[in-house]
C-alpha positions as CSV (number, residue, x, y, z in Angstrom):
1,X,97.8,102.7,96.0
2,X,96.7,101.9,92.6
3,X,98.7,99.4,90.4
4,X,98.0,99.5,86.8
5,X,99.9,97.4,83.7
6,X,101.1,99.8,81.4
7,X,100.3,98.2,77.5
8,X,98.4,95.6,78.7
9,X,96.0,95.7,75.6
10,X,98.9,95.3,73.6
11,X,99.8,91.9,75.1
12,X,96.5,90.5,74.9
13,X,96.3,92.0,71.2
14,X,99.7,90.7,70.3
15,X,100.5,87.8,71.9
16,X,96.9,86.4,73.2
17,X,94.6,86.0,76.4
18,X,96.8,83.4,77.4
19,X,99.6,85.1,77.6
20,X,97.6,88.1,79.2
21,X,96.9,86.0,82.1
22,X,100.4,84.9,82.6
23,X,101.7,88.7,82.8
24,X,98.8,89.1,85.5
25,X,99.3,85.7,87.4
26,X,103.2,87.2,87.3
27,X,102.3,90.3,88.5
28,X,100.0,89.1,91.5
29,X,102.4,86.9,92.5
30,X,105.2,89.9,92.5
31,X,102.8,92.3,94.2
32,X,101.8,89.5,97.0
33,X,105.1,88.8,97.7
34,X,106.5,92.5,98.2
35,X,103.3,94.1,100.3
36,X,103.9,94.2,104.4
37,X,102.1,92.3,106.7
38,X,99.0,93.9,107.2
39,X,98.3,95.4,103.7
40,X,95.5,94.0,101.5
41,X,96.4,93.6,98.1
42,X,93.0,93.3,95.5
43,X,92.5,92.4,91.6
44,X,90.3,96.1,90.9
45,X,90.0,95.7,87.2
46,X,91.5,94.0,84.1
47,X,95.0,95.0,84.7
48,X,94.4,97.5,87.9
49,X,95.6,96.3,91.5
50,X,94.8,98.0,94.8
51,X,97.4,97.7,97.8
52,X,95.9,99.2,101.0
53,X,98.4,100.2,103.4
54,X,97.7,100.6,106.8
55,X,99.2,102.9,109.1
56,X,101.8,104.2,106.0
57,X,103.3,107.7,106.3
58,X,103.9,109.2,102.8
59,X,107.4,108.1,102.6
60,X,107.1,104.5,103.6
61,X,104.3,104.5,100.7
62,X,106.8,106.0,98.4
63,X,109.4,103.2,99.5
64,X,107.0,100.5,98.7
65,X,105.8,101.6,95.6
66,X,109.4,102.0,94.2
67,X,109.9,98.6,95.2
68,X,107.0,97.2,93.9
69,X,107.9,99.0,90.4
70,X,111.1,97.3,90.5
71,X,110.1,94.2,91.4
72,X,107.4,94.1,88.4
73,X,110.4,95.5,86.0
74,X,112.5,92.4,87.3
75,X,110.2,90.1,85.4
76,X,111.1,91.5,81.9
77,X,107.7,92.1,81.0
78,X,105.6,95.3,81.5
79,X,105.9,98.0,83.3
80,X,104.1,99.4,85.8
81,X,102.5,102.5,86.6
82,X,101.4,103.5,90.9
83,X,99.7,105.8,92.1
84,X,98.3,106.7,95.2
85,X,96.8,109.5,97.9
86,X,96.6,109.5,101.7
87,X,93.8,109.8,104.4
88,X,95.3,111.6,107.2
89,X,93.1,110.7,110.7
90,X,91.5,113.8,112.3
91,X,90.0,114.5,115.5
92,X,88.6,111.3,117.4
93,X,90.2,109.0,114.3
94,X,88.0,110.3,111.3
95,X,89.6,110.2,108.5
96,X,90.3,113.8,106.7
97,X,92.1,114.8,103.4
């Protein structure tokens, strides 16, 4: 899934880089301490985050992104936006879809 801060330009433009980095240091912090064992979580862009879930049925991905969009609304700050798609395992374990 794909993790993305929603008016992240704004902050940087209104309250500085510094502050910028705080929302993100905030956010990583959030987002590594809500993924399972077993999922990778990555920095992809500015203000983008990838979670890669292993072995995650569409509902358990569901489950986790609501949580991590609560989590990151805890803070006070931005909101986030997640999205997502699936690779469903085919014949012999190659990945299809």
């Amino acid at each position: 899934m794909v993790v993305d801060v929603d008016s992240f330009k704004a902050v940087n433009d209104s309250l500085g880089h510094r502050a910028g980095d705080d929302v993100l240091v905030r956010c990583a912090t959030v987002l590594g301490g809500e993924v399972r064992e077993g999922d990778r979580l990555f920095r992809i862009g500015g203000d983008e985050f990838a979670v890669l879930l292993e072995r995650t049925d569409e509902s358990e991905a569901h489950a986790l992104g609501e949580r991590l969009r609560a989590s990151i609304a805890a803070l006070g700050g931005p909101t986030v936006s997640i999205g997502g798609g699936l690779k469903r395992r085919g014949r012999n374990g190659v990945a299809v879809g």
